[in-house]
C-alpha positions in Angstrom: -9.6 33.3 -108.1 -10.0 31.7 -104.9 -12.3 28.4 -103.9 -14.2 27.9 -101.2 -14.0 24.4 -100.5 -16.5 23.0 -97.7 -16.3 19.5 -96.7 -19.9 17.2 -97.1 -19.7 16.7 -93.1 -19.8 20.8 -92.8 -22.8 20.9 -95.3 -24.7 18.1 -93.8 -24.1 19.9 -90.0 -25.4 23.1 -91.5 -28.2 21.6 -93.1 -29.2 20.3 -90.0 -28.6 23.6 -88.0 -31.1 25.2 -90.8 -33.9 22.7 -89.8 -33.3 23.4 -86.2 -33.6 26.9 -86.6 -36.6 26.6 -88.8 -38.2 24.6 -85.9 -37.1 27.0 -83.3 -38.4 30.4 -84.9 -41.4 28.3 -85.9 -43.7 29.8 -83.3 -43.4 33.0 -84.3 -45.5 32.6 -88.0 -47.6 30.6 -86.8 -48.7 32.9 -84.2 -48.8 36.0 -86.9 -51.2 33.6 -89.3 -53.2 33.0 -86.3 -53.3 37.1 -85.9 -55.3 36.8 -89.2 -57.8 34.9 -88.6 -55.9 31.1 -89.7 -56.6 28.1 -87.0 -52.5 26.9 -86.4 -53.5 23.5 -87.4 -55.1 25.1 -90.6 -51.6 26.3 -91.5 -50.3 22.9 -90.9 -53.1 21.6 -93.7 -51.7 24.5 -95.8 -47.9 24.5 -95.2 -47.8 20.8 -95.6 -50.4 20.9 -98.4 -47.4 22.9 -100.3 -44.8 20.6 -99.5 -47.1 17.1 -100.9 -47.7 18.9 -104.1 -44.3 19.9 -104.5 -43.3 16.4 -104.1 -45.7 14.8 -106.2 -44.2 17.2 -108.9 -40.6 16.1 -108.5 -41.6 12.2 -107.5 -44.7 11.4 -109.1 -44.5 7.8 -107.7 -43.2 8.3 -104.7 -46.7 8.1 -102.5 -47.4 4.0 -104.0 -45.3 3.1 -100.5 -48.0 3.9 -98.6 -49.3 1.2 -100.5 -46.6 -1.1 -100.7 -45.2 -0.6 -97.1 -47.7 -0.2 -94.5 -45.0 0.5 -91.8 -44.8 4.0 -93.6 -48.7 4.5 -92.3 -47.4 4.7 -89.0 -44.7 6.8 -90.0 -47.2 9.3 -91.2 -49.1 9.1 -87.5 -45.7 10.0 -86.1 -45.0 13.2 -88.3 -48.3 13.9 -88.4 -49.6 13.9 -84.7 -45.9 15.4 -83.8 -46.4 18.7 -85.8 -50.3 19.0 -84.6 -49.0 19.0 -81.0 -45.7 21.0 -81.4 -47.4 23.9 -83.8 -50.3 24.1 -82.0 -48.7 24.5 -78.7 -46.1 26.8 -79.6 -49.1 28.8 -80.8 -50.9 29.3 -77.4 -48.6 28.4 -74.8 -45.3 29.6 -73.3 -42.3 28.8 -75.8 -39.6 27.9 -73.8 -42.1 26.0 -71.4 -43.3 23.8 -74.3 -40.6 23.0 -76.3 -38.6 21.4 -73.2 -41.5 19.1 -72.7 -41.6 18.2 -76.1 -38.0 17.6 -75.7 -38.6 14.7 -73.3 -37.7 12.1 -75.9 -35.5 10.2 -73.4 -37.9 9.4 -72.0 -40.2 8.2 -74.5 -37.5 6.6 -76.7 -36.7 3.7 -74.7 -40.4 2.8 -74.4 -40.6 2.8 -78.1 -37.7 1.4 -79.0 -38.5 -1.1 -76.5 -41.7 -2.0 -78.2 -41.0 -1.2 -82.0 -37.2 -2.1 -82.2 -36.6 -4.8 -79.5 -34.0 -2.8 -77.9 -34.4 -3.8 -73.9 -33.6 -0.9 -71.5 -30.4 -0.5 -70.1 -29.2 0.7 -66.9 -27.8 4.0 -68.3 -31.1 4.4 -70.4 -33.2 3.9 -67.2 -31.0 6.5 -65.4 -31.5 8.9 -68.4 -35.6 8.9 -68.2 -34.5 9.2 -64.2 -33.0 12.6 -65.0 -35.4 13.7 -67.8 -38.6 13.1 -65.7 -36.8 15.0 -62.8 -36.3 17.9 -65.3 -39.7 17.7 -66.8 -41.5 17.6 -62.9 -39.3 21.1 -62.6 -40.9 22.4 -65.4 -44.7 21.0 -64.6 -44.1 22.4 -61.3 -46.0 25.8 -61.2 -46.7 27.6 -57.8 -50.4 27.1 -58.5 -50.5 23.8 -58.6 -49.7 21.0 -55.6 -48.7 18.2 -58.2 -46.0 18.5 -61.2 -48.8 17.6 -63.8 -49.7 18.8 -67.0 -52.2 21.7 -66.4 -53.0 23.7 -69.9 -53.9 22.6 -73.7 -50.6 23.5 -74.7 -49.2 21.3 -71.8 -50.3 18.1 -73.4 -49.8 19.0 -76.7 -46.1 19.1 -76.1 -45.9 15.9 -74.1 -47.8 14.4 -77.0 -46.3 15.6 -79.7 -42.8 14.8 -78.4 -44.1 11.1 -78.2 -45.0 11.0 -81.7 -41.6 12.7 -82.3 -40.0 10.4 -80.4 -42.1 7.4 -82.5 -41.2 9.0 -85.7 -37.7 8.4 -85.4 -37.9 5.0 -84.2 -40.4 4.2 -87.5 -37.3 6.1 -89.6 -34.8 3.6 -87.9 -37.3 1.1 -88.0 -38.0 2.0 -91.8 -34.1 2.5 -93.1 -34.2 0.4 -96.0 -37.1 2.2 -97.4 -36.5 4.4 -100.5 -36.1 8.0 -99.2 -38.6 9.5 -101.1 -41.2 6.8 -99.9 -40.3 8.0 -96.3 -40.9 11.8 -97.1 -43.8 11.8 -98.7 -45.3 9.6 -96.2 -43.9 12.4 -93.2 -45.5 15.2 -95.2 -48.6 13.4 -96.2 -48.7 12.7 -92.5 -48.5 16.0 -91.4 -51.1 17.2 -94.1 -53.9 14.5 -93.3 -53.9 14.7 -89.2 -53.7 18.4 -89.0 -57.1 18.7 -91.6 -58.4 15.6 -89.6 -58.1 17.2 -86.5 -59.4 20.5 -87.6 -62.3 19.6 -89.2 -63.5 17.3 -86.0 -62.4 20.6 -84.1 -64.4 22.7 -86.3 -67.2 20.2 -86.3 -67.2 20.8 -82.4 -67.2 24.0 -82.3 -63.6 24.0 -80.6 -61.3 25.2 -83.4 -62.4 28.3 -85.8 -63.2 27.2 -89.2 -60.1 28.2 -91.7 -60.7 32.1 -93.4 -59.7 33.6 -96.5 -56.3 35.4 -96.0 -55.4 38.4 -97.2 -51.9 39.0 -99.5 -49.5 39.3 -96.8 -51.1 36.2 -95.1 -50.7 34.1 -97.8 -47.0 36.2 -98.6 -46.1 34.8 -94.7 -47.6 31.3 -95.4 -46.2 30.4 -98.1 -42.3 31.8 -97.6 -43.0 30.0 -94.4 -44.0 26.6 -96.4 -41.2 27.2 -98.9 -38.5 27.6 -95.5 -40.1 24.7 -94.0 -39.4 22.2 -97.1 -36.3 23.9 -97.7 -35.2 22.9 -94.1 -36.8 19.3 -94.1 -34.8 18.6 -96.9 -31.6 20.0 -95.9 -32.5 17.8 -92.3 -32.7 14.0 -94.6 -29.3 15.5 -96.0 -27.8 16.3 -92.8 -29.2 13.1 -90.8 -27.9 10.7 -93.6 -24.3 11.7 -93.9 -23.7 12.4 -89.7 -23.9 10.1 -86.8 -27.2 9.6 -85.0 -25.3 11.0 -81.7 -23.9 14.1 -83.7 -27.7 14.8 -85.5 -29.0 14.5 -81.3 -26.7 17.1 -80.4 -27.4 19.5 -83.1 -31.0 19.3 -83.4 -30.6 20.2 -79.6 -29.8 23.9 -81.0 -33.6 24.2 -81.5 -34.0 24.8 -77.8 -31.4 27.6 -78.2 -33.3 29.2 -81.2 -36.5 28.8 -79.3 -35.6 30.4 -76.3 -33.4 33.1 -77.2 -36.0 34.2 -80.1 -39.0 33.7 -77.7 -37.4 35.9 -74.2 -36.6 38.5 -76.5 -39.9 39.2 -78.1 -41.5 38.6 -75.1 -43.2 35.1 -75.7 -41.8 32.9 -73.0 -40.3 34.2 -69.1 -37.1 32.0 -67.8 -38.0 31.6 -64.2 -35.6 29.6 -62.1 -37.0 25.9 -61.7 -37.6 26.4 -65.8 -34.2 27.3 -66.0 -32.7 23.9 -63.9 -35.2 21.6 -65.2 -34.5 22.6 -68.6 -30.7 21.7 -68.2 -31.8 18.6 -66.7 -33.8 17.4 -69.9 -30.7 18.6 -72.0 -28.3 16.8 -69.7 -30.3 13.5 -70.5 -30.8 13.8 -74.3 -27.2 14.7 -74.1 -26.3 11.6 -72.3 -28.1 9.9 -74.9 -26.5 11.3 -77.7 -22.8 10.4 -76.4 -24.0 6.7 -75.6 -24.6 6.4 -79.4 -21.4 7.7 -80.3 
């Protein structure tokens, strides 16, 4: 009999590839659920709905750090307002388009860590948002606008949820000696509470249909969809807590791959030249990033 033996660092970088690709071809259920009727940011309520109950039935306990550590509230803002901008824009805008703004963490990083972990900005930092702004003015840069400015919904719903990416790994850094359970329920509870808080203000308004009944095959998508999504969030805290920061940066980068390729070929996103050079400009800064911390 032979043995397969794989190393922990080869698990913990393929566990990490899984989450990437889980967020990369994320656009594409979310956009069938909305086919039947389901509000993205209804799915969110759902998906995530899934993934607190399936928590509270392996860690009972595990949501009293909300009450014990009230850092982990602003973890849950972060998760939270991150998947209600990324989900929701991948839903109604271009894919490629939105998940290289979203991808402007350089930029927002230093602010944030900055302000949350004292770290000043460094030359090299500065220089980095230099080249990630120049990348993300590229891709804001349509011929029917005069100014490289946000100019759609699904615009600023990338820009803002790669902010509260951006702030929900600086509360995970900022949050390390926190049990890990404490700081996964509070990132699913977070996506669960802002996504049905937005929606129902939404629905309240007018702006966002009210959630439907779905059919079997709707709830068939959601849930293997909910059940891949957990599946992949855990195998991302195994990944992230046995690699490098710098080596987790570079392989979460393989979502813009996933994205890309997945969205051009069923016809979701169009690669048009200035998309195509500011794009590598954004990936040449969190690059950059990623070696400094190495």
């Amino acid at each position: 009999m032979f043995q397969l033996a794989v190393s922990t660092q080869t698990l913990a970088a393929l566990g990490l590839l899984l989450n990437a690709l889980a967020w990369g071809l994320s656009w594409w259920p979310f956009r069938e659920l909305q086919k039947f009727g389901l509000h993205p940011l209804w799915s969110n309520t759902l998906i995530y709905g899934v993934a607190v109950l399936a928590i509270f039935a392996v860690r009972p306990k595990a949501w009293r750090g909300m009450l014990a550590v009230p850092g982990l509230w602003l973890l849950a803002l972060g998760s939270g307002l991150t998947n209600v901008g990324f989900n929701w824009a991948v839903t109604i805008g271009d894919v490629v388009r939105v998940v290289l703004l979203f991808y402007m963490m350089p930029v927002w990083s230093m602010f944030l860590a900055w302000f949350i972990l004292g770290e000043r900005p460094t030359r090299s930092s500065i220089a980095r948002v230099a080249v990630a702004v120049a990348g993300v003015a590229l891709v804001l840069k349509t011929p029917e606008s005069p100014w490289p400015v946000p100019h759609s919904l699904a615009d600023w719903l990338a820009l803002m949820g790669g902010f509260c990416f951006a702030l929900n790994n600086a509360m995970l850094r900022h949050l390390r000696e926190t049990a890990a359970e404490q700081r996964t329920f509070a990132m699913f509870f977070g996506g669960l509470l802002f996504s049905f808080a937005v929606g129902s203000i939404g629905s309240l308004h007018g702006s966002i249909a009210p959630p439907v009944m779905l059919g079997i095959w709707g709830w068939a998508l959601l849930l293997g969809f909910a059940f891949f999504f957990l599946v992949s969030n855990i195998t991302l805290q195994y990944g992230a807590a046995r690699l490098k920061a710098s080596t987790t940066s570079l392989i979460m980068l393989t979502e813009i791959l996933f994205a890309t390729g997945s969205s051009v070929l069923l016809g979701a996103a169009q690669l048009e030249t200035r998309i195509v050079i500011g794009g590598l400009l954004i990936i040449a800064a969190a690059l950059w990033a990623a070696w400094e911390e190495s």
